[in-house]
C-alpha positions in Angstrom: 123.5 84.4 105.3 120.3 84.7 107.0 118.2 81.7 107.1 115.4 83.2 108.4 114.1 84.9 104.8 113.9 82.8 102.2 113.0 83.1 98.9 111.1 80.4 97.4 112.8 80.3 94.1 115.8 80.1 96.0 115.4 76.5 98.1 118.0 74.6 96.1 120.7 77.3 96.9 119.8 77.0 100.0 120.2 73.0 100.2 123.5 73.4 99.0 124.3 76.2 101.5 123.9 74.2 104.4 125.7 71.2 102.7 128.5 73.3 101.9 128.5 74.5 105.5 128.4 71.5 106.9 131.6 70.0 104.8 133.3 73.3 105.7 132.9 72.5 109.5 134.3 68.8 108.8 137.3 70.4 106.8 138.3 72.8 109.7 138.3 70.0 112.4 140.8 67.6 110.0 143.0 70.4 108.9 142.3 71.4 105.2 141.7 74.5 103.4 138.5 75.3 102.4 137.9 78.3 100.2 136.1 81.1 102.4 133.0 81.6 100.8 130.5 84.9 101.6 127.3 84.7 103.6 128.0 81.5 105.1 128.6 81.1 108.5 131.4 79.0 109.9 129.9 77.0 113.3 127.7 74.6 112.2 127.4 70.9 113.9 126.7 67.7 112.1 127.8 64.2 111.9 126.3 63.7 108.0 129.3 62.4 105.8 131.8 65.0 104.4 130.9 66.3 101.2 134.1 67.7 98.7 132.9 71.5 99.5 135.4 72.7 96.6 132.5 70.7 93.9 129.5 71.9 96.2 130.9 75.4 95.6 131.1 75.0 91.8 127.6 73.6 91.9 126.1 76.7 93.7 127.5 78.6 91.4 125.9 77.0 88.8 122.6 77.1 90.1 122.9 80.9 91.1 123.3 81.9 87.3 121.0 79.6 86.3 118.2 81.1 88.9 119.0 84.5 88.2 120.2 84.5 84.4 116.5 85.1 83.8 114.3 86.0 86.6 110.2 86.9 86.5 109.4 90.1 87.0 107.9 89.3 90.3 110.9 87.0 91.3 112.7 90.2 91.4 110.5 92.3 93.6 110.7 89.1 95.8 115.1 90.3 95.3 114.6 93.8 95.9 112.8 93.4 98.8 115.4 90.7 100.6 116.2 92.4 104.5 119.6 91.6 103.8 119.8 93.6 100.5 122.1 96.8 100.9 120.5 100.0 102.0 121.4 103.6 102.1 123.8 103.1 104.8 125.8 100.4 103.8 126.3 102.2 100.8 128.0 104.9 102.7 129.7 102.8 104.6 131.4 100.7 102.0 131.2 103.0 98.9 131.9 106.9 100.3 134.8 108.3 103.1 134.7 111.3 105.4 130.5 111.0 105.4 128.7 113.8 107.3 124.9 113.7 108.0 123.1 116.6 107.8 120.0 116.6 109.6 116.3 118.4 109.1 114.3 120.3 107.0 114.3 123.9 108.9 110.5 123.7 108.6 109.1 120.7 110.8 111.7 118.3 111.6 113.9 116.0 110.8 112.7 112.3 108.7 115.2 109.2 109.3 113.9 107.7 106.1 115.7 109.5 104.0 119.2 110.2 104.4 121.4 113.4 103.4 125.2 114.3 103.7 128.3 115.1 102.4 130.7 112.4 101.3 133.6 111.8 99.0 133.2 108.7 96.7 136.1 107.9 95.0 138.3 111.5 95.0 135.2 113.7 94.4 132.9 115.1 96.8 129.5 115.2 96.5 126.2 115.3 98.0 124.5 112.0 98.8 120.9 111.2 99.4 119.0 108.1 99.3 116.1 106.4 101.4 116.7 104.4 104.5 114.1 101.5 104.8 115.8 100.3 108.0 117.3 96.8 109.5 115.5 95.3 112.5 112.2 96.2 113.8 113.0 99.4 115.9 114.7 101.3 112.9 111.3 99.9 110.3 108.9 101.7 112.3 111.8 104.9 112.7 112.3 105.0 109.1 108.3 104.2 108.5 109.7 101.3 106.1 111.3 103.5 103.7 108.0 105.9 102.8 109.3 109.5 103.5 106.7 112.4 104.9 107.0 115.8 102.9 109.5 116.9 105.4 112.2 114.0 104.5 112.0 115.9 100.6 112.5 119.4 101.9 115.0 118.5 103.5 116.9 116.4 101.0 115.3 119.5 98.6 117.3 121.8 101.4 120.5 120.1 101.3 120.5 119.8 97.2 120.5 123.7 97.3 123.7 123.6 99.4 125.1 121.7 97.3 124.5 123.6 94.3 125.5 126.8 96.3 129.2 125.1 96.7 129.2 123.7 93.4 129.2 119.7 94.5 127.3 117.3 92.4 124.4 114.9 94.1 123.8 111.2 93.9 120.6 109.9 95.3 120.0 106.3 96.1 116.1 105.7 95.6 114.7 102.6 97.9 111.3 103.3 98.9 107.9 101.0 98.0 106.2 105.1 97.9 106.1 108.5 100.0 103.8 108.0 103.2 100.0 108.2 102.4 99.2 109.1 106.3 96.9 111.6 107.1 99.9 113.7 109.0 101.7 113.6 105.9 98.7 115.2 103.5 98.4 117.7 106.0 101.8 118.9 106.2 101.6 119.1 102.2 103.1 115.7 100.7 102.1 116.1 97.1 103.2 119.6 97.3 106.7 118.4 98.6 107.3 115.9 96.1 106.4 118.4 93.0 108.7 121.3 94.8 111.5 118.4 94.2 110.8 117.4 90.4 110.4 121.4 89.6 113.8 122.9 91.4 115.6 119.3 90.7 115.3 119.5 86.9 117.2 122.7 87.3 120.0 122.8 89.5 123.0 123.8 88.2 125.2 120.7 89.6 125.2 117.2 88.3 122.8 114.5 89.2 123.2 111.1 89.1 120.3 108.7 90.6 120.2 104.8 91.0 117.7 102.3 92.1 119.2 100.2 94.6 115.8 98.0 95.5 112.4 99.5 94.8 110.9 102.4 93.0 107.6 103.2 93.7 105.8 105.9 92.1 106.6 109.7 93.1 108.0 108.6 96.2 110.9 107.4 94.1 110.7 110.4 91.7 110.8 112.7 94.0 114.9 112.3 94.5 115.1 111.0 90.7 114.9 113.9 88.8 118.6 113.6 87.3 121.1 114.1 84.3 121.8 109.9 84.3 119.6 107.6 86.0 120.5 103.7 86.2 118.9 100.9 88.2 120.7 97.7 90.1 119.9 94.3 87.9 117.5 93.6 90.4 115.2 96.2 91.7 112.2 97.2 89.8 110.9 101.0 89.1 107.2 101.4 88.2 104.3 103.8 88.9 102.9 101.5 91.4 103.5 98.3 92.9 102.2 94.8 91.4 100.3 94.4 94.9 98.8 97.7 93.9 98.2 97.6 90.4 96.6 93.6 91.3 94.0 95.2 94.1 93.2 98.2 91.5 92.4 96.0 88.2 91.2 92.6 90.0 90.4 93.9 93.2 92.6 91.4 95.1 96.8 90.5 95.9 97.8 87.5 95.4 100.2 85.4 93.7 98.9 85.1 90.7 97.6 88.7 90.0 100.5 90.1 91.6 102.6 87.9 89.0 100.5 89.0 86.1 100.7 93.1 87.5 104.6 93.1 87.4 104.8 91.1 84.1 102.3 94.1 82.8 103.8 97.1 84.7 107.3 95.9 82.7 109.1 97.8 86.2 112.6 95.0 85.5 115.6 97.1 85.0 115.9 95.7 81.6 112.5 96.6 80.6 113.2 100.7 81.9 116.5 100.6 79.9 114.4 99.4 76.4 111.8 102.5 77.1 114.1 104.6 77.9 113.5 105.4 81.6 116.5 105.1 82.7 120.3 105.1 81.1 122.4 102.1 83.0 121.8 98.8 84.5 124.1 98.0 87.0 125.5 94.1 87.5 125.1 93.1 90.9 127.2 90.3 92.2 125.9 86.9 91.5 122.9 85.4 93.6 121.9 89.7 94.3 123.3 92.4 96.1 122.5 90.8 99.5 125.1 88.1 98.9 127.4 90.6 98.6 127.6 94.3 99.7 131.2 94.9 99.3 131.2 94.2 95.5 127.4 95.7 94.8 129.0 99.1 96.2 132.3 98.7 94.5 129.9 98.4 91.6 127.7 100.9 91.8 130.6 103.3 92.8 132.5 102.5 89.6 129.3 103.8 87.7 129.0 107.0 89.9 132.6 107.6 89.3 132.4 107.3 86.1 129.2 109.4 84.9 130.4 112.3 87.5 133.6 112.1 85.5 131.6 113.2 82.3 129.1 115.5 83.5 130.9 117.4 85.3 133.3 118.5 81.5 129.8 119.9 80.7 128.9 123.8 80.8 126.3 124.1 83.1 123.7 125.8 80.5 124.2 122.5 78.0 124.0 120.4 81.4 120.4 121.4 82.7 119.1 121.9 79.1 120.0 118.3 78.4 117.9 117.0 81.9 115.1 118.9 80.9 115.4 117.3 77.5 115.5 113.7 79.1 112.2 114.4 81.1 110.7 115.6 78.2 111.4 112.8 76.1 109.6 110.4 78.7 106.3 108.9 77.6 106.3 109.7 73.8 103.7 108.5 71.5 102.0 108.4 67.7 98.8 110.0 66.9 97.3 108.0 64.5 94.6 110.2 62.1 91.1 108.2 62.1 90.3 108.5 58.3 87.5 110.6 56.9 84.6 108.3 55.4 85.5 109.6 52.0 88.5 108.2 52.2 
């Protein structure tokens, strides 16, 4: 595991990582099994005394629940945001076979942060698309950190019609902190882009699916989202803006404590979507967070793709775009409540 990102919540694990990896390097030298155990590295020198690894192990494991059995809301913007958590790619790589970019919008050009092709996941094929935020500094700036331009959503808009045209259904992976606010971007039509992709989404005669896999910001995220089931990974958030945002706009500064009070109030957890009814899944990531772990967070979030793709696709496709329109429409209800008349 990367030492170079920490999380601040996170420093005990940590301790114990490197004590764990140190008792590991001891164990190899005299001979005895050690359990393998994922994200931690193997060549490490030290002359500390040998710890027992096997009750180090059970004591991370401890701690990791008890960390992240209930996390702030900010805690896990902190999680979503980790450069190690999985992105688009990795996805692909561990969750879908016989992938095939597709490239461009036919318009303008082609935007690396957001990815489109056809893949099979499990035995179905299907249309993926989902953002790209990139890994190490080259591919960030590429990928303009996960903010697509409008010609990223015509394309994915582009390749959702083919799709449609061959009867496959799409899964989008939403990552993105919010479509590009550059001046390039407005020019070329971004808002117009994004509402293109919630009109002809909520009507496409395939099934949808959509998860969060890290952060969902505003109609950057939407603008792939528009789906028959929608489901978020434990811990990514999905709000109309981020804390860092909301804190500048109501007390005209960022930081730690107003971005702390911002998340708590912009309830963007996956458990608090799933009480208002924003989305329809939360999706268990393995323990410590995806980035611990990318095998088992794709197995995961495979499984639930599988199985909602299983079910939608039984439905006629009249009862299947009535019932997204429906769940859009639903979104946001309230009460009037009737001021009485003085007589009263």
């Amino acid at each position: 595991m990367s030492t170079f990102y920490q999380l601040e919540f996170e420093k005990e694990v940590i301790e114990l990582d490197q004590r764990i990896e140190q008792g590991q390097c001891g164990a190899v030298g005299s001979g005895a099994e050690i359990p393998a155990l994922p994200g931690i590295s193997e060549q490490v020198v030290d002359s500390s005394p040998r710890e027992d690894v096997g009750k180090l192990i059970k004591k991370r494991t401890r701690v990791l629940k008890r960390i992240y059995k209930d996390l702030s809301p900010w805690n896990t913007v902190r999680v979503a945001r980790h450069p190690d958590r999985p992105q688009t790619r990795d996805y692909i790589k561990h969750m879908c076979r016989d992938f095939c970019e597709l490239s461009g919008d036919r318009r303008f050009g082609d935007d690396p942060a957001l990815v489109t092709g056809f893949g099979r996941i499990g035995g179905r094929k299907c249309l993926i698309v989902g953002h790209q935020k990139g890994k190490d500094t080259h591919e960030k700036l590429a990928c303009h950190f996960g903010c697509v331009h409008p010609e990223g959503y015509r394309k994915a808009l582009a390749k959702m019609k083919l799709a449609e045209k061959f009867g496959l259904p799409i899964v989008t992976l939403v990552d993105t902190p919010g479509a590009y606010p550059g001046l390039g971007a407005e020019e070329r039509g971004q808002a117009e882009a994004i509402a293109v992709n919630l009109l002809e989404m909520s009507r496409l005669k395939v099934p949808i699916v959509s998860i969060v896999i890290g952060e969902g910001g505003s109609g950057g995220a939407l603008g792939i989202a528009v789906a028959d089931r929608v489901a978020m990974l434990a811990y990514s958030w999905y709000s109309v803006i981020s804390p860092e945002g909301c804190a500048a706009i109501l007390w005209k500064q960022a930081n730690e404590q107003t971005n702390t009070a911002a998340a708590e109030a912009l309830k963007l957890t996956a458990a608090n979507n799933l009480k208002l009814g924003i989305i329809d899944s939360v999706i268990d990531e393995p323990l410590g967070g995806a980035h611990r772990n990318h095998e088992q967070a794709s197995a995961n979030l495979g499984e639930w793709v599988s199985r909602q793709l299983d079910e939608l696709i039984e439905l006629p496709v009249d009862e299947l775009v009535n019932q997204r329109y429906e769940r859009f429409r639903k979104l946001g209800e309230f009460d009037v409540c009737v001021e009485p008349s003085p007589a009263d």
